[in-house]
Structure formats: structure tokens, C-alpha cells
C-alpha positions as CSV (number, residue, x, y, z in Angstrom):
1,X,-7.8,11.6,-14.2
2,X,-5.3,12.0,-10.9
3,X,-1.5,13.0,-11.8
4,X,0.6,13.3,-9.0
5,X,4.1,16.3,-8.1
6,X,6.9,15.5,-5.9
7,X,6.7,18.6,-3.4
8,X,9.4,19.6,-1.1
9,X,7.7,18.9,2.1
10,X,6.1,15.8,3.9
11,X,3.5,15.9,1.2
12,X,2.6,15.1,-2.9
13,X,0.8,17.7,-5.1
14,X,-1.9,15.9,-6.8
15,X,-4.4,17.4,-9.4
16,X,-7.6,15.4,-10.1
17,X,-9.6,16.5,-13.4
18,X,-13.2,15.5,-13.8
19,X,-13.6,14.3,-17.0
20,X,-17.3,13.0,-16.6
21,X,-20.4,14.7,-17.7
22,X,-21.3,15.3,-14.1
23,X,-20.8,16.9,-10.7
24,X,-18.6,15.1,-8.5
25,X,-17.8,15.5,-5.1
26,X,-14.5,14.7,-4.0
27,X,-13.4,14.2,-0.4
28,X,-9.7,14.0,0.3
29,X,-9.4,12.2,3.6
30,X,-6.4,11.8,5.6
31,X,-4.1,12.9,8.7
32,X,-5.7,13.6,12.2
33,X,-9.8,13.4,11.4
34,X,-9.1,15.5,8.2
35,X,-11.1,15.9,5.7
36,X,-11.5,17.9,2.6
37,X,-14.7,18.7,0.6
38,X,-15.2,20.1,-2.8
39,X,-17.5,20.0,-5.6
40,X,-15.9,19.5,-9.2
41,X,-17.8,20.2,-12.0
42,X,-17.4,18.6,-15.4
43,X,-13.9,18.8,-17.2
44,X,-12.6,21.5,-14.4
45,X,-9.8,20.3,-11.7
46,X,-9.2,19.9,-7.9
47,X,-5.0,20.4,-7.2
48,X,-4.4,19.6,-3.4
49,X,-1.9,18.5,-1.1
50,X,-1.9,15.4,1.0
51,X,0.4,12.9,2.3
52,X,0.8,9.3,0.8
53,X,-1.4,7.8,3.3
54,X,-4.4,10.1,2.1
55,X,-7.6,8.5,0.7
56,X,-9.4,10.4,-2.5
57,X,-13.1,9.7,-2.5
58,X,-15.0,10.7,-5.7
59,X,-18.7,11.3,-5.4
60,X,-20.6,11.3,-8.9
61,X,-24.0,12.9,-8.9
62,X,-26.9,10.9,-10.8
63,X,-30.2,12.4,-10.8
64,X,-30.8,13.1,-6.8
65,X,-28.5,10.6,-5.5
66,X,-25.1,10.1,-5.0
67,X,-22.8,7.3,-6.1
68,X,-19.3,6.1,-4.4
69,X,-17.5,6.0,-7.8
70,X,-14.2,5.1,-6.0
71,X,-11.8,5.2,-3.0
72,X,-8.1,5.8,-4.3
73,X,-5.2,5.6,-1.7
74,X,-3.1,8.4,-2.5
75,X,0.2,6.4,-1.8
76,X,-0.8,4.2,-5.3
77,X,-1.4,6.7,-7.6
């Protein structure tokens, strides 16, 4: 789940909340070769900062391998 703040400045506060049973990795993408990594374990949150043009990439851990769950533009949440 991904809920999105009007900030002040050039970018959106966003808070994504794992509600899966497993870890995910998230990686915010966006800006000049940025990129954000962090590790979200199950029902805990990631709040962050990005512009609208930002990408949110969720990782979900099965087993030993890693799944793409999705790819969310930032500017259509």
C-alpha cells in the first residue's frame, strides 16, 4: 500500500507499507542515476521523498530468489 503527501518543495512524501508475508526490497529510482535501496520487512513502512517522475520498484523475496512484483511511476500514485 503507497499513500502519497503534498510537500512543500519540488518533491511528494510517499509512505509504502508492506503488507505481504515477506521481505521486500524496494528501490526508489529517480533523478540523476539515483537510486535508493531498502529492505521492508512484513507489515513495517518505507516513507521517502521523490519527485513525480520517480519509479518505485518492489522486490518480493520467495525462497532464494527474487521476484519483480511491480514498477510504479511515482507521478500515478
Amino acid at each position: 500500500m503507497l499513500t502519497m503527501y503534498l510537500n512543500s518543495s519540488n518533491e511528494i512524501s510517499y509512505k509504502y507499507i508492506n503488507q505481504t508475508q515477506q521481505i521486500q526490497i524496494v528501490r526508489l529510482l529517480g533523478g540523476a542515476n539515483e537510486c535508493i535501496e531498502r529492505a521492508i520487512f512484513p507489515d513495517n513502512d518505507f516513507d521517502f521523498n521523490a519527485p513525480p517522475d520517480a519509479y518505485l520498484e518492489i522486490h518480493t523475496y520467495l525462497s532464494v530468489t527474487s521476484v519483480l512484483s511491480d514498477r510504479i511511476p511515482c507521478q500515478l500514485l
